[in-house]
SETIBA-364696 format. One line per field, with one value per residue (C-alpha): residue number from 1; chain; x, y, z. Coordinates in Angstrom, 1 decimal. Example, Ala and Ser with C-alpha at 12.3 -4.5 7.8 and 13.67 -1.06 7.14 Angstrom:
REM SETIBA-364696
i = c(1|2)
ch = c(A|A)
xx = c(12.3|13.7)
yy = c(-4.5|-1.1)
zz = c(7.8|7.1)
***
This chain:
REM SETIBA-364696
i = c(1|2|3|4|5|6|7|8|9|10|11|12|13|14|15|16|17|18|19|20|21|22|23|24|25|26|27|28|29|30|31|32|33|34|35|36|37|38|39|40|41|42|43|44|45|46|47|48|49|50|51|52|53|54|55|56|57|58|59|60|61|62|63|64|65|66|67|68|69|70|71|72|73|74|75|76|77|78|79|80|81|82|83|84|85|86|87|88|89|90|91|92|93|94|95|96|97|98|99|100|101|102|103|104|105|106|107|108|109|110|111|112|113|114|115|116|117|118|119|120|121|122|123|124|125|126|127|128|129|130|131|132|133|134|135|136|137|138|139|140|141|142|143|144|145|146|147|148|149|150|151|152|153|154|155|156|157|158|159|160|161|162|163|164|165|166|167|168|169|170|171|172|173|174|175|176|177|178|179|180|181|182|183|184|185|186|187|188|189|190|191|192|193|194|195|196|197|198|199|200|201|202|203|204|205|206|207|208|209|210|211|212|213|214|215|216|217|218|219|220|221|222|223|224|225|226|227|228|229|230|231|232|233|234|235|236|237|238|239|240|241|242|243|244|245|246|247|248|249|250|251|252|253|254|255|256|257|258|259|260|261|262|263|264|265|266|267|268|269|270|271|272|273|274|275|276|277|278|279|280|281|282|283|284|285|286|287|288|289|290|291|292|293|294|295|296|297|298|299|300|301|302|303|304|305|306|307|308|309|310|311|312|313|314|315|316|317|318|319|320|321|322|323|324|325|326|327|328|329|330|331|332|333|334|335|336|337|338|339|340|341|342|343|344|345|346|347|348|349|350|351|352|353|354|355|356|357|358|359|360|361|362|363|364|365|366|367|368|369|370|371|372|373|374|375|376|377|378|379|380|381|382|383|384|385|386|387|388|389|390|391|392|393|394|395|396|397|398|399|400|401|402|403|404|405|406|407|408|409|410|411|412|413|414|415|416|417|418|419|420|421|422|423|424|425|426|427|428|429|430|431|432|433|434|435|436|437|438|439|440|441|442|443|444|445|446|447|448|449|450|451|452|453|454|455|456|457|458|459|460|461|462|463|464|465|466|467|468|469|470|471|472|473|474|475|476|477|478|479|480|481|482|483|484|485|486|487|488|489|490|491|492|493|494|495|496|497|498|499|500|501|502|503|504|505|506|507|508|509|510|511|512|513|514|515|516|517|518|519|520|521|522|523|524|525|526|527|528|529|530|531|532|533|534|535|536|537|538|539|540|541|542|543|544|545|546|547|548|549|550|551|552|553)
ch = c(A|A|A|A|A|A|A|A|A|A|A|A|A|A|A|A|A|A|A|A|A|A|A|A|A|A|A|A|A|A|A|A|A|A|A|A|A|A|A|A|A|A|A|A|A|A|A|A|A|A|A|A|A|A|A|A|A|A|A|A|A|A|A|A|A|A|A|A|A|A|A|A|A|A|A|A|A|A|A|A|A|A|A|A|A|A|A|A|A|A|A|A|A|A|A|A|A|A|A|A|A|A|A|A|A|A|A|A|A|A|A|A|A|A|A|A|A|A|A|A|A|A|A|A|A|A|A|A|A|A|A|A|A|A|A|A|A|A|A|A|A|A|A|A|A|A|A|A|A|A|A|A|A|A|A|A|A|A|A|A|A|A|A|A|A|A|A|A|A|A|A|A|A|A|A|A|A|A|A|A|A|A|A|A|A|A|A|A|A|A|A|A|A|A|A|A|A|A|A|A|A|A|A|A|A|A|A|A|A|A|A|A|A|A|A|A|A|A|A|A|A|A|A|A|A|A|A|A|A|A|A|A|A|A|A|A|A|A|A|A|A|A|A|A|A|A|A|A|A|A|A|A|A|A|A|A|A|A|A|A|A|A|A|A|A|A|A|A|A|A|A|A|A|A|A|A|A|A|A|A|A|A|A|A|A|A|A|A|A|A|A|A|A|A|A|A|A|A|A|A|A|A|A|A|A|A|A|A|A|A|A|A|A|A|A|A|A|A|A|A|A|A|A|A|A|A|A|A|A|A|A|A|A|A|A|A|A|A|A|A|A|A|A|A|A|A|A|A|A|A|A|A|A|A|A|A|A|A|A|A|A|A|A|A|A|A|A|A|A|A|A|A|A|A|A|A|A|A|A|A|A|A|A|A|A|A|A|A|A|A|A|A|A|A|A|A|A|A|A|A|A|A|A|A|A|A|A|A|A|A|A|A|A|A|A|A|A|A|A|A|A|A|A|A|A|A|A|A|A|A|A|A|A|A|A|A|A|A|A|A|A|A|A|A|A|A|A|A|A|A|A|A|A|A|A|A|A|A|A|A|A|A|A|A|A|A|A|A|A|A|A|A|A|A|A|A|A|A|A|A|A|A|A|A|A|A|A|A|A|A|A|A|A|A|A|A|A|A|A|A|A|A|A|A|A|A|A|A|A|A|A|A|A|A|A|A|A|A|A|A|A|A|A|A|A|A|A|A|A|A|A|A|A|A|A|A|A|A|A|A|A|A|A|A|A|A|A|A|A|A|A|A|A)
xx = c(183.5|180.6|178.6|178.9|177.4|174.7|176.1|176.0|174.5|170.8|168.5|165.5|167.2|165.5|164.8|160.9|160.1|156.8|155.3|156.3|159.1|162.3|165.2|168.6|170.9|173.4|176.7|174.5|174.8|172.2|172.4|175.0|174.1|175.0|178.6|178.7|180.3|183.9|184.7|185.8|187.2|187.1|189.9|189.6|193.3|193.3|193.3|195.3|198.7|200.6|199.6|196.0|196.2|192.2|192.3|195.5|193.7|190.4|193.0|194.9|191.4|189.6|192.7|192.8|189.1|189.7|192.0|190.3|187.5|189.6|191.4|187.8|186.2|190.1|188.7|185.7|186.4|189.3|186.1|184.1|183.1|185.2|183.1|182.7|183.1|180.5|178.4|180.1|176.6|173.0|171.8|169.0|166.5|162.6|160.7|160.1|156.9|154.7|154.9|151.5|150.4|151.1|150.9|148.8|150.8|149.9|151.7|154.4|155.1|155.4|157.3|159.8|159.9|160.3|163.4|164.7|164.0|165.9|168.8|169.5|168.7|171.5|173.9|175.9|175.9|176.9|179.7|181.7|180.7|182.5|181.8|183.7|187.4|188.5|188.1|190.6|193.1|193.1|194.5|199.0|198.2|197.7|194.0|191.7|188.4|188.4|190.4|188.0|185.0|187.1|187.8|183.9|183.7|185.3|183.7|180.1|179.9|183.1|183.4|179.9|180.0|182.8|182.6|180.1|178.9|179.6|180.4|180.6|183.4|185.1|184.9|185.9|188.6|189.9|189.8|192.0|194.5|194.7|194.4|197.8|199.4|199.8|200.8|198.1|195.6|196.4|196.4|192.6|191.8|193.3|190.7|187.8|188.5|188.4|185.1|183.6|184.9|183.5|180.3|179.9|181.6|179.0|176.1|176.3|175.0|178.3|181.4|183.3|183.4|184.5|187.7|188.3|188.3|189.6|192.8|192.3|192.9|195.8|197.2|196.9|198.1|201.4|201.8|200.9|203.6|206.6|205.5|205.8|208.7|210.5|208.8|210.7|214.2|214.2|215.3|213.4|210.1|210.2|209.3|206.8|203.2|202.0|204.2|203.3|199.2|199.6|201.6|198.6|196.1|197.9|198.2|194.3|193.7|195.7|194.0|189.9|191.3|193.2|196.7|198.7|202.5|201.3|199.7|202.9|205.6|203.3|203.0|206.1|207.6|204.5|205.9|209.2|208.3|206.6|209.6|211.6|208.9|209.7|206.0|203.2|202.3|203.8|200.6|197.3|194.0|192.6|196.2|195.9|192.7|193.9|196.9|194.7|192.2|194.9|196.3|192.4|192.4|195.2|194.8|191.4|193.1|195.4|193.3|196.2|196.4|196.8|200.3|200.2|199.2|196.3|197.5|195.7|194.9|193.2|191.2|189.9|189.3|186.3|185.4|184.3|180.5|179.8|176.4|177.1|178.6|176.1|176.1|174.6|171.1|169.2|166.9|170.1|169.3|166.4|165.1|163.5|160.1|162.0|164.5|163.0|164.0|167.9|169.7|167.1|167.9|171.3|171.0|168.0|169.6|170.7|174.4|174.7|176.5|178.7|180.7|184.0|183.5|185.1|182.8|179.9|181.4|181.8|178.0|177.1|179.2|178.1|174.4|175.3|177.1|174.0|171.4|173.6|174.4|170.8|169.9|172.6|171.3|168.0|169.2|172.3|172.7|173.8|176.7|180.1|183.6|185.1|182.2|183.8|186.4|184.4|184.0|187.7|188.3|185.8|187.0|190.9|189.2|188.0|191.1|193.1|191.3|191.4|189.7|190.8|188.6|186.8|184.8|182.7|178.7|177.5|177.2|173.6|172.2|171.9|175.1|177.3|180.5|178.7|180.2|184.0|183.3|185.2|182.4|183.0|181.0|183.7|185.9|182.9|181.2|184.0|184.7|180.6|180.8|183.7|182.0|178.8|180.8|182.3|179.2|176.5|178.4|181.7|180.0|182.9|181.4|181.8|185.9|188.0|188.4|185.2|187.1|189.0|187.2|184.2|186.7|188.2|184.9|184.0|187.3|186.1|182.8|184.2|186.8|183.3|182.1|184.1|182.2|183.2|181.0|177.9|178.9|175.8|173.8|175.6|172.7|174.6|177.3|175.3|171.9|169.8|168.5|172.0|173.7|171.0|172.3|175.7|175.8|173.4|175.4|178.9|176.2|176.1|179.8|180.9|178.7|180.3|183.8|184.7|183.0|179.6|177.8|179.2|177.1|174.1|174.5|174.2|171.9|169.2|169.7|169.3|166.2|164.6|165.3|164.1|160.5|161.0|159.4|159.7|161.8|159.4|160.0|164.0|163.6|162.1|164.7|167.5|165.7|166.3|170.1|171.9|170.2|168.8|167.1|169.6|167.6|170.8|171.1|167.6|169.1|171.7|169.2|166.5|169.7|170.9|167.7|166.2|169.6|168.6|165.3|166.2|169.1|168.3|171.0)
yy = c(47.0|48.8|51.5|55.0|56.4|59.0|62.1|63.6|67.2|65.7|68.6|67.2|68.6|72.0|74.1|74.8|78.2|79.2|82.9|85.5|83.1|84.1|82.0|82.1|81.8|79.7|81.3|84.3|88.4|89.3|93.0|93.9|93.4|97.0|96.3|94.6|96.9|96.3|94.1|95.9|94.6|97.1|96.8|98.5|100.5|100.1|96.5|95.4|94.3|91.6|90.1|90.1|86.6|86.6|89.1|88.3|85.2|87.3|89.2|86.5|84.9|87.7|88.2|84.6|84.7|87.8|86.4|83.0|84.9|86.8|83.7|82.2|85.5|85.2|81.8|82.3|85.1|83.3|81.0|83.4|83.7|86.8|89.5|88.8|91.4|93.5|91.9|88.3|87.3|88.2|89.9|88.2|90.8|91.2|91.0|93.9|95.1|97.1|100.9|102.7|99.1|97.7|94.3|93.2|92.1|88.5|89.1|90.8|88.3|85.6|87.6|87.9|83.9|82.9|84.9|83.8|80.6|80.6|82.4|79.9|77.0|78.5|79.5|76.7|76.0|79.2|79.1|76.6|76.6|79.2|82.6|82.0|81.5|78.4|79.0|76.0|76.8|72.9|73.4|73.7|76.0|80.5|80.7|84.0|84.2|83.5|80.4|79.2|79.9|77.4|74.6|74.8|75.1|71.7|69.9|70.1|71.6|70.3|66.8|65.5|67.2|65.2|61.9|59.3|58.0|58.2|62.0|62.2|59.6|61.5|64.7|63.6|61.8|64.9|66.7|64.8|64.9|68.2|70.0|68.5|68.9|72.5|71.5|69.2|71.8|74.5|71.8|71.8|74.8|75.6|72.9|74.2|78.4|77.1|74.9|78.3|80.0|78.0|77.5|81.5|82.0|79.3|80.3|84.1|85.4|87.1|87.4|89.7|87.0|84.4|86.2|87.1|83.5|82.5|84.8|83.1|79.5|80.7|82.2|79.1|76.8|78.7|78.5|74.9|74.4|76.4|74.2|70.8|71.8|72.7|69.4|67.6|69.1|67.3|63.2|62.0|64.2|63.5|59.9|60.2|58.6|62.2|64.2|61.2|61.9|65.6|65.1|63.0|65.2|68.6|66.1|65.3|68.8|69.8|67.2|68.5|71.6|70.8|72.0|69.2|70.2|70.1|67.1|65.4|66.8|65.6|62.4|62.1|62.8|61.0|57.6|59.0|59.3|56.2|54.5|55.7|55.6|51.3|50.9|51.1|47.6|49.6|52.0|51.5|50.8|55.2|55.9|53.7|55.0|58.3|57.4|55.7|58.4|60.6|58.2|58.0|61.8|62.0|59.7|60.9|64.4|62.8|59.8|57.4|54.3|54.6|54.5|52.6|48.6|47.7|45.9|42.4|43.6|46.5|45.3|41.9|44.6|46.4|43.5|41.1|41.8|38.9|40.1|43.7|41.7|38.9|40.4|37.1|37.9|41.4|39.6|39.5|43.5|44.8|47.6|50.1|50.4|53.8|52.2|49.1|50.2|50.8|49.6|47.8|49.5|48.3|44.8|44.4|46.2|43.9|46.1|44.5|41.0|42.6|44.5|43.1|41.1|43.6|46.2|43.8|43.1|46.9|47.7|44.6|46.1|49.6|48.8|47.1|50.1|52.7|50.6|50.3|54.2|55.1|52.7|53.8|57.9|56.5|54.0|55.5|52.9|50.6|52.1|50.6|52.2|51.2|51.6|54.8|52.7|50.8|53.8|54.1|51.0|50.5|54.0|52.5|49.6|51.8|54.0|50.8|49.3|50.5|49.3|50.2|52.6|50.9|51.6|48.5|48.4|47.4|43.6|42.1|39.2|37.5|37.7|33.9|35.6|39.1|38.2|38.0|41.2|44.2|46.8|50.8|51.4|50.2|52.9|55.9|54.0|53.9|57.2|58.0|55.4|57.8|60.8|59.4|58.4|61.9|64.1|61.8|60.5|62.0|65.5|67.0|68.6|72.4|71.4|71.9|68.5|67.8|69.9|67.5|64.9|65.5|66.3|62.8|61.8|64.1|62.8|59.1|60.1|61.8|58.9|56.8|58.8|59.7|62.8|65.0|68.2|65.6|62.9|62.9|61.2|58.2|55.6|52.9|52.8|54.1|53.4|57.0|55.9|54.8|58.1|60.6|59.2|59.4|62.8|63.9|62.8|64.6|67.5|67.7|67.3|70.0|72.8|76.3|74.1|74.7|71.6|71.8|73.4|70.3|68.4|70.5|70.4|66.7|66.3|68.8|66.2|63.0|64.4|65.2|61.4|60.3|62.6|64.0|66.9|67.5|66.8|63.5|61.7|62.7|61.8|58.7|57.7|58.2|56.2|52.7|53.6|54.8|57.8|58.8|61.7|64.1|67.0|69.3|68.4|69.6|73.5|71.8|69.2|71.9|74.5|71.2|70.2|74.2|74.5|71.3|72.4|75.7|74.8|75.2|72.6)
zz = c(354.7|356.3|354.3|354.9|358.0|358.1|358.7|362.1|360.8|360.1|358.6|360.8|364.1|364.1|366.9|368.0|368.0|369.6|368.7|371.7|372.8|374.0|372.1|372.7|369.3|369.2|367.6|366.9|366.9|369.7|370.7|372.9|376.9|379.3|380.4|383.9|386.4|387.0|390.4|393.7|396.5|399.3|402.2|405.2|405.7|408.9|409.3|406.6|407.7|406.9|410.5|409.1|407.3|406.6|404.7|403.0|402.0|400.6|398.7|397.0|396.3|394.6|392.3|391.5|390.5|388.5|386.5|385.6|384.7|382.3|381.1|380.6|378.6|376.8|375.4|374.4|372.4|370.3|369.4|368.3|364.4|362.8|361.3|357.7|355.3|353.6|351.5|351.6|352.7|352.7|356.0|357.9|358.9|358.9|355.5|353.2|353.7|351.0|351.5|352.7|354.1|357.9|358.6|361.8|365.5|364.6|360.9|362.7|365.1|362.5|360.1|363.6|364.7|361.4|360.8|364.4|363.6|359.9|362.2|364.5|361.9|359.6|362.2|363.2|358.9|358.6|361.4|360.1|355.9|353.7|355.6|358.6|359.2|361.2|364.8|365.7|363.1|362.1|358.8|358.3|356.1|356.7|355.3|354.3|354.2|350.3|350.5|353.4|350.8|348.1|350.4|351.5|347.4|347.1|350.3|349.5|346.0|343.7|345.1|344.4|341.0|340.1|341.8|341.2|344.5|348.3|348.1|351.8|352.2|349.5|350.8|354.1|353.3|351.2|354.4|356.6|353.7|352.9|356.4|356.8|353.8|352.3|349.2|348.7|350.3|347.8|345.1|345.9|346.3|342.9|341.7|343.4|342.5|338.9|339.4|340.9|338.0|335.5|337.0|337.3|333.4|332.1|334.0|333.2|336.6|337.4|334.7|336.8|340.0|337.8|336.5|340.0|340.8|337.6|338.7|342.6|340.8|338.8|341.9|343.8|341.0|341.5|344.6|345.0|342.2|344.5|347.5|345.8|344.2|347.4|349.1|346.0|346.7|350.2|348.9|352.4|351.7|347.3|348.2|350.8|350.0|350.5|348.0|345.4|345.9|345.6|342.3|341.3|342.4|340.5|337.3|337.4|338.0|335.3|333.0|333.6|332.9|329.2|330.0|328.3|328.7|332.5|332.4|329.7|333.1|335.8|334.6|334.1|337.8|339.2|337.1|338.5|342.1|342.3|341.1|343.3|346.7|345.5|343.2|343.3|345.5|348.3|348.2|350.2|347.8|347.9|347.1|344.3|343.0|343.2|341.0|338.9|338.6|337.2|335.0|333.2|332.9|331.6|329.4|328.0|327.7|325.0|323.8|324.2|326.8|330.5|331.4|334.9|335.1|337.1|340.1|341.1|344.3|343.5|340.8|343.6|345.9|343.7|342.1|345.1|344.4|341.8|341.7|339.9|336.9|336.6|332.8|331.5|332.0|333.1|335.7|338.1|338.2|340.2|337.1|338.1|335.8|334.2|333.5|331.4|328.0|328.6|326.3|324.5|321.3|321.5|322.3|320.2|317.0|314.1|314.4|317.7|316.7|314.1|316.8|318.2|321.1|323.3|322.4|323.0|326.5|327.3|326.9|329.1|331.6|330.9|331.0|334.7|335.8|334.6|336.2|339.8|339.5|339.2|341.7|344.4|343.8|344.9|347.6|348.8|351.5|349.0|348.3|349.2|349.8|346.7|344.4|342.6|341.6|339.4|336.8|337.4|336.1|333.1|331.6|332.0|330.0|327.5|327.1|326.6|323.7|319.8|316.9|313.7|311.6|308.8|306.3|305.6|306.1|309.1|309.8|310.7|312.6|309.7|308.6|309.2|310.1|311.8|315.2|313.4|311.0|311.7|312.6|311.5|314.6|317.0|318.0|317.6|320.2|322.7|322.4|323.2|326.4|327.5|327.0|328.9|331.6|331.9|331.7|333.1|336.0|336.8|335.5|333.8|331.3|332.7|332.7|329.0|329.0|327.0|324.3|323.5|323.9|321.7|319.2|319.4|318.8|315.9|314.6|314.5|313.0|310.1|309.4|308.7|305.4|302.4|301.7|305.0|304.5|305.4|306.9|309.4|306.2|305.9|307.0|305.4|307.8|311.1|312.2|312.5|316.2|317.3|315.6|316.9|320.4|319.6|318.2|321.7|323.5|322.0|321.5|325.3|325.7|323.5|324.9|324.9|322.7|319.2|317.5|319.3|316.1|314.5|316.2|316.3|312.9|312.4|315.6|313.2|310.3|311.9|313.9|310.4|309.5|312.4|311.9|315.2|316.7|320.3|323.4|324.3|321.2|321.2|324.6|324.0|321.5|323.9|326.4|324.4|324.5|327.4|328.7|331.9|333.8|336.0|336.9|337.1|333.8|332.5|331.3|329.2|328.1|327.1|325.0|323.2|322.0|321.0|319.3|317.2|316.5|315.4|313.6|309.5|308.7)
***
């Protein structure tokens, strides 16, 4: 496998603009030239016969010219961007300027290369990105200009929001699937309309653009349904690899977004269709990780086991990298200097050897697969094709484990049987790796999903304490470090969902336990756990923590 390839479109191929210069824009709008006169060809009447073969020859050849330059104006104009509509993006013109106040030649000049010089930087962006319609008509599929917008939504916005690592693969991959497949095509558009939504709705900027795109999504999820449902009436096209991933795809759609009777009949044709397309060792390894993927969703959706097996082959396919799982030891893993106190908190903490082994085994993992996501945002070169696959796999792990909820106290080190003892902590701590593994790296948090998951984890916490109306108290049974992470992290899951005072609640409580004041001592406490900077996730960071502080209990 090689690693993904630099992409062609490199941001430090500018063009060099000198002041006074005369540039040319590519794709651009200069101002329209004086219309060439037409062409003449004059005959004299008196000589033209059809004896005259010269000039029948000068005849035949002006026409012939005439219309290959036609033909060749013909093309180019059937290239040429469409006008976009009225404010469907900002006009690039001279700066403002302050009333009463004129700037000097030199200022002027400036003010006049550097908007040529954003121009014709932008434009070929511009041409092909979400304002422009497709000037080669690539995609088997009658597009608008909004629908353009919500495929460029899902190449360079929704697909690294939702995928680990290797966005660019991703996205292009994607892309050669659905420009051929309309079903499939509309299947992601439907996603990416209600990404835009949510992002708008959450945000606040613009309430009225995300209903209209909230009405967009619902308008493609039907019509993606009436496609695949004709596609499945034909017994040849039902069984084709293609029909099979955009069943998948709809179903994992369909799960981020909380619609469970969907997800329950989705499921169940996808089982159906890969039955009958002869199993799923038939299927190349992305089609398997996109049936997988699903099959996670779904699965988190509901909080019950994955329903497909994980095939040999796939699994020896992601795991030929011994060196990611050299668990054994932490100097296997370059740290970064950051990152020094992961997990220390965990491994360290007297609780540790009273969990099951499984559980014990999941954090290793986990604290390998946080270190090597951090590493590969810094380093993306490392990165190999069938690294997403990894997350895949440890949350299928995770959804197919249960521990039973108990309510004895907490084995210690010190303990002779602590490794044997059944922990309480067991099955509150998978759900928090799940939700981790949603918000921090597959970045689902804006999708309804996290309703339900936070609330499986809410669940879990309150089946620890007897006294339900204060269960956040209950130091006997849960460490105030180790809960203070745990409710955080649910905190940040269940932003803008039902339970998320719940956990503001207890998050205010354990934060008076734990004597702390500010955002650099919470911070700090987080660290030793798993917890790591994202930057995008510094506003949701900064609500969580002002709600706790502010929060009278």
């Amino acid at each position: 496998m090689e690693p993904p390839q630099q992409s062609p479109c490199s941001t430090s191929s500018r063009p060099s603009v000198s002041s006074g210069s005369s540039v040319e824009l590519p794709y651009g709008n200069p101002a329209p030239a004086k219309a060439a006169p037409a062409g003449f060809l004059f005959v004299d009447s008196q000589v033209d016969n059809p004896q005259n073969h010269a000039l029948k020859k000068e005849k035949q050849s002006f026409v012939l010219n005439k219309y290959f330059r036609k033909k060749r104006q013909a093309a180019i104009e059937r290239i040429k961007p469409s006008t976009p509509a009225a404010g469907t993006r900002p006009r690039l013109g001279p700066r403002h300027r302050v009333a009463g106040k004129e700037g000097d030649e030199s200022q002027q000049t400036s003010d006049n290369v550097d908007t040529i010089t954003r121009h014709a930087a932008q434009s070929l962006t511009m041409y092909l990105s979400q304002g422009y319609t497709d000037p080669f008509t690539s995609v088997a599929l009658e597009m608008s200009d909004p629908t353009y917008s919500y495929f460029y939504q899902f190449r360079v916005h929704t697909i690294p929001a939702c995928y680990p690592l290797d966005a660019t693969r991703i996205s292009t991959y994607w892309w050669r699937q659905g420009i051929t497949q309309p079903a499939l095509l509309q299947s992601l558009l439907f996603l990416a309309a209600g990404h835009q939504a949510s992002l708008q709705i959450s945000s606040g900027n613009s309430s009225q653009g995300g209903l209209r795109q909230l009405r967009d999504s619902l308008r493609l999820r039907i019509d993606a349904l009436k496609r695949l449902q004709n596609i499945i009436q034909d017994p040849i096209s039902a069984v084709a690899e293609s029909t099979v991933l955009a069943v998948a795809t709809i179903a994992t759609i369909e799960a981020v977004n909380a619609n469970i009777p969907a997800v329950e009949a989705h499921m169940k044709g996808l089982k159906r269709l890969i039955k009958l397309m002869g199993g799923l060792e038939l299927g190349n390894h992305m089609f398997l990780s996109k049936v997988y993927l699903s099959d996670v969703k779904s699965a988190a959706l509901n909080n019950t086991p994955p329903i497909f097996p994980i095939l040999p082959k796939w699994r020896s396919a992601i795991m030929r990298y011994p060196k990611m799982f050299q668990i054994t030891g932490q100097e296997e893993l370059k740290i970064p200097e950051a990152l020094s106190n992961l997990g220390r908190s965990i491994f360290d903490a007297p609780w540790f050897l009273g969990l099951e082994p499984s559980m014990r085994t999941f954090f290793r993992v986990f604290f390998c697969l946080v270190i090597y996501y951090e590493l590969a945002i810094l380093a993306p070169e490392l990165v190999m094709p069938t690294d997403n696959d990894l997350y895949i796999l440890l949350e299928y792990q995770l959804l197919s484990t249960r521990y039973p909820l108990t309510t004895t106290t907490l084995a210690t080190a010190d303990d002779e049987d602590g490794i044997n003892s059944q922990s309480p902590l067991n099955e509150p701590l998978r759900h928090t790796l799940l939700l981790y593994l949603n918000i921090r790296m597959w970045h689902l948090q804006p999708f309804p999903l996290m309703q339900h998951m936070s609330a499986a984890l809410k669940e879990s916490l309150l089946a620890l304490s007897s006294n339900t109306s204060a269960p956040h108290l209950s130091t006997n049974t849960i460490a105030p470090d180790l809960l203070f992470w745990i409710l955080f992290v649910g905190g940040l899951a269940s932003q803008g969902y039902e339970c998320h005072a719940w956990f503001v609640k207890g998050l205010s409580l354990t934060a008076r336990v734990l004597e702390l004041e500010d955002w650099t001592q919470a911070r700090a406490v987080l660290g030793g756990f798993f917890y790591t900077d994202q930057p995008a996730q510094r506003r949701k960071e900064e609500a969580l923590w002002s709600a706790v502080i502010s929060n009278e209990g």
